[in-house]
N, C-alpha and C positions, 0 to 999 in steps of 0.2 A: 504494500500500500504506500502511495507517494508523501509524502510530512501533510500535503494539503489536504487529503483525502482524512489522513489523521487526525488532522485537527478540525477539517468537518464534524467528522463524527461527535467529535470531544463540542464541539459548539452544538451539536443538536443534541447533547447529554446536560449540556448547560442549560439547554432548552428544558426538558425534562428536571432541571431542578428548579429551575424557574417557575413554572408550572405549579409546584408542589409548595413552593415560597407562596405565591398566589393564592393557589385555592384554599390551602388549610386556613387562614384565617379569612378567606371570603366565605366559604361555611360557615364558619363561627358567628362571622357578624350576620350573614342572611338568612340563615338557617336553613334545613336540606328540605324545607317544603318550594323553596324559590329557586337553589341550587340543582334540585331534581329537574323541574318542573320544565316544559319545552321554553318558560321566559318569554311569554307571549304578553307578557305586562309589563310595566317598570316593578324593581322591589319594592317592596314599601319602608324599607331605609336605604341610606347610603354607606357604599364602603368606606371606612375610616380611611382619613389623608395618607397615611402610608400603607393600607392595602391598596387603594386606588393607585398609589403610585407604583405597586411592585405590579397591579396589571398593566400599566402603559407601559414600564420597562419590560415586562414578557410581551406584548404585541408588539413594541420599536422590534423587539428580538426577532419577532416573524418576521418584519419587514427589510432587515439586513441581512437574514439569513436566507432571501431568497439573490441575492446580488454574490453574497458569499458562496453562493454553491453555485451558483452558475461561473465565478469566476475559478474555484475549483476543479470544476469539471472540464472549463477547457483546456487551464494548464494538464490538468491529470490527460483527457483524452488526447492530446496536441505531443505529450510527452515533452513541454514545456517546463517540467517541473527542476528548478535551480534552487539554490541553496538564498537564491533573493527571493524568489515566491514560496518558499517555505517559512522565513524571515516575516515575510508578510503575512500570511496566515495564523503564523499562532501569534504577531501581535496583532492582529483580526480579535482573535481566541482570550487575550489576556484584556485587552478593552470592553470586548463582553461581560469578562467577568470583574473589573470594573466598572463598569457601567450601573451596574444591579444597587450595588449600594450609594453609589453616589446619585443615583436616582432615589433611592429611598430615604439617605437622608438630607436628599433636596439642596447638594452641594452645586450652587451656581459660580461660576459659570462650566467648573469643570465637569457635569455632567454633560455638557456642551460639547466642550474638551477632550473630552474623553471618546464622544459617539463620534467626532471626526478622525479621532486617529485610527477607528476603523474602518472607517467608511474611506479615509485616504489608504488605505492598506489594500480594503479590496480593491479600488479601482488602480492602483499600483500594479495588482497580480492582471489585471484585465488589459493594463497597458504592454504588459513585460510578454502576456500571451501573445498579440499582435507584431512585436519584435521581432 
C-alpha cells in the first residue's frame, strides 16, 4: 500500500472517531427517541455549543475527505507516489486531527489555520500528480 493510501485509511479511521466524539453526547442531549427516529422534524432542543461544534468538524471532515481521496487515488493509481506526496498526506492526516479540537475548543483563528494546511496539502498532492 502506497504512504497515501495509508494515511487515507488512517483519515477515514479518524472519521470513525469522529463520528463516535459526535454522537455519544448528541444522544445524551437529544435522547434516542429523536436520534432513532427518520428526523423528519427539528429536535425539540439544541445541541450544546461544543457538541454542535464536534458535528461541523465531522461534516468539514466529509467535505475534505472527498478532495483527499481523490487526490490519493490519482497519485496511488498514476504511481505518482514520492516521498513529497506522502509528506503531504499525512500532514493532510495530522491537520485532521488537529482540526477536531481546535474546533471544539473554538480556537480562532487557528482553527482556520489549521483546515488550510490541509487543504494546501491536498491540493499540493493534486498539483505534484499532474507533474
Amino acid at each position: 500500500m502506497t504512504p497515501e493510501l495509508t494515511a487515507l485509511t488512517l483519515a477515514a479511521l479518524l472519521q470513525v472517531v469522529q463520528f463516535i466524539l459526535f454522537a455519544i453526547p448528541a444522544n445524551l442531549e437529544l435522547g434516542p427517541g429523536y436520534t432513532s427516529s427518520a428526523r423528519d422534524r427539528e429536535p425539540s432542543r439544541q445541541l450544546s455549543l461544543k457538541t454542535a461544534r464536534l458535528q461541523r468538524a465531522l461534516n468539514n471532515h466529509f467535505e475534505a475527505l472527498i478532495l483527499f481521496t481523490i487526490a490519493c487515488g490519482v497519485i496511488t493509481l498514476s504511481n505518482g507516489s514520492t516521498a513529497f506526496t506522502a509528506a503531504c498526506a499525512y500532514t493532510y492526516l495530522g491537520a485532521r486531527i488537529l482540526y477536531i479540537p481546535a474546533y471544539y475548543l473554538g480556537l480562532r483563528p487557528w482553527r482556520s489555520l489549521i483546515w488550510a494546511v490541509g487543504f494546501f496539502a491536498t491540493t499540493l498532492m493534486l498539483l505534484a500528480a499532474l507533474l
